[in-house]
N, C-alpha and C positions, 0 to 999 in steps of 0.2 A: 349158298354164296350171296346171294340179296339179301339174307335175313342179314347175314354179317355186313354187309355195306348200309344198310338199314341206322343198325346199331352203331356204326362208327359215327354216320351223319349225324345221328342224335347228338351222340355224343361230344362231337364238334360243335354242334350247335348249342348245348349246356354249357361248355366252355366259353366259348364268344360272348355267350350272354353274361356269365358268372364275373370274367375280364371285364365286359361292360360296365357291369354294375360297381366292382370295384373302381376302376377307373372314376366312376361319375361320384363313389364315394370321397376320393382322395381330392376328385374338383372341387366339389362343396366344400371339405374341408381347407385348402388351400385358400380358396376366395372368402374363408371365413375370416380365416389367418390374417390374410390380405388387407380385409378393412378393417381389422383390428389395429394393425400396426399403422396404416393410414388414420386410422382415429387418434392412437398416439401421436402421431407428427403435427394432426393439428391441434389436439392439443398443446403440444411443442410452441410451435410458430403462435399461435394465437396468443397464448401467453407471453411471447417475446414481443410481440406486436404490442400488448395489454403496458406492459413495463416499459415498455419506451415509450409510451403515449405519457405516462405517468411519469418518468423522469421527465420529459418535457415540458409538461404540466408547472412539474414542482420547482425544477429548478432553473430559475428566474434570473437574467441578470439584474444588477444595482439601478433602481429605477424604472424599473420595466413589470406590466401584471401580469398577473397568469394567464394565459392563452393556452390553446389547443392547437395542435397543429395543423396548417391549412392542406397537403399533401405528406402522403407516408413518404415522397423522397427528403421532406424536412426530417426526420425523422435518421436519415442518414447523416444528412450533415445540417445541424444546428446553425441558420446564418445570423440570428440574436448576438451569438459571443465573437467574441475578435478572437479568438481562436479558436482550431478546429474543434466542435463537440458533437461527438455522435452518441448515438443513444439506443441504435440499432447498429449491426455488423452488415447485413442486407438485408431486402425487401423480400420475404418469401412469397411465394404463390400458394394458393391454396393446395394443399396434400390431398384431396379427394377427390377435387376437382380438375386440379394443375391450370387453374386459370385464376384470375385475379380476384381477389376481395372485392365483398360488399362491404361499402362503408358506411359504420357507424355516423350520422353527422352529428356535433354536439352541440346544444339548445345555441350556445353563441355566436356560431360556427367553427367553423371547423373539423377535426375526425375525435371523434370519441374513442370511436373503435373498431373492429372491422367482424366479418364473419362469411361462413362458407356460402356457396349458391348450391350447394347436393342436397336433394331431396330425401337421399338415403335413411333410413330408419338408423337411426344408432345403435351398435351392438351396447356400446356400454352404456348400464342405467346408473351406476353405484360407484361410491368406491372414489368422486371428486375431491377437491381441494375444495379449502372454504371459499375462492374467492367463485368458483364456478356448480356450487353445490343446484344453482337452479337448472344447470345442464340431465337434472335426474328427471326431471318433465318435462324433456323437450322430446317433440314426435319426431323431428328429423335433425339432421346434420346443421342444417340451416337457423334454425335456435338455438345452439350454442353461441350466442354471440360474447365476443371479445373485446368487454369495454371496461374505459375507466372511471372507478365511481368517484369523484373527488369530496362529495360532499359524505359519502357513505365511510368511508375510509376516515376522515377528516372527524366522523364523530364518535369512530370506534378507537381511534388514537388520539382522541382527546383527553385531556386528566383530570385524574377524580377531584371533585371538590375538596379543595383542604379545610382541616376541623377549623372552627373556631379559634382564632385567637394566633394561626400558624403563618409564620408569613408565606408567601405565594411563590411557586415555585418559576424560577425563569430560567425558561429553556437555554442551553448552552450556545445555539446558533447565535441567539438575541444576545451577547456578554458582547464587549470589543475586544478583537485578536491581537495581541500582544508578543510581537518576535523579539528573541534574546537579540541584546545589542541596542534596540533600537529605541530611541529616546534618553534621557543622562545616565551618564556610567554612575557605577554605586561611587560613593568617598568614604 
């Protein structure tokens, strides 16, 4: 009869332990999952952050230079235009962290752009868009930074030299905008 109470406890106790290890397998996995899909959100937000620093960048009212924005609440509502322009929906928080952005400042002042405060190692090395391809070298979470390159951008969307002899092309923005109706009727 002891031999047999013997062997149950074993046997309870290879269970417990078997459960354990599964268990601890399905956490790891989980928390794998976890900062994966937190690594997608910031890449999400960052990038929404990146586009609306750069829509406000770019678009200037009549008379006014290009600036950066002095706070990410400009960034909600544009007070440049006489009417409402936003550029962002809202101010995310950091996904990894759930606390607020490091900010980028940019040479003139202003936010360049922003980035996480986690020290986390990144799962993802591979596998970026072009504008974030240098995120494949970073040691943590925290070099992935979310900025905008104006000058980088500005010379990758610039146009090819035309040949000899071609006249020079000008951009549609630069024509005067012409609404039907307005100025003399045909005769």
């Amino acid at each position: 009869m002891r031999a047999q109470r013997g062997f149950t406890y074993l046997g309870l106790l290879l269970a417990v332990a078997l459960l354990g290890s599964g268990l601890a397998a399905t956490g790891s996995l989980w928390s794998v999952h976890a900062q994966r899909e937190r690594e997608a959100e910031l890449l999400f937000a960052g990038d929404q952050i990146r586009q609306a620093v750069k829509r406000y960048y770019e678009d200037v009212p009549l008379g006014q230079r290009h600036r950066f924005p002095q706070r990410l609440d400009d960034l909600l509502l544009d007070r440049r235009w006489p009417t409402v322009r936003r550029h962002l929906r809202r101010i995310y928080l950091d996904p990894v962290t759930g606390a607020d952005w490091v900010l980028v400042p940019a040479p003139g002042g202003g936010i360049l752009g922003v980035h996480s405060r986690s020290t986390a190692i990144p799962l993802k090395r591979q596998g970026f868009g072009r504008l974030d391809e240098a995120f494949e070298d970073a040691a943590t979470l925290a070099d992935w930074r979310f900025v905008y390159r104006a000058a980088e951008e500005d010379a990758t969307a610039a146009p090819q030299a035309a040949a000899p002899g071609a006249s020079p092309a000008i951009p549609l923005s630069a024509l005067p905008q012409f609404s039907p109706g307005a100025g003399s009727s045909a005769r």
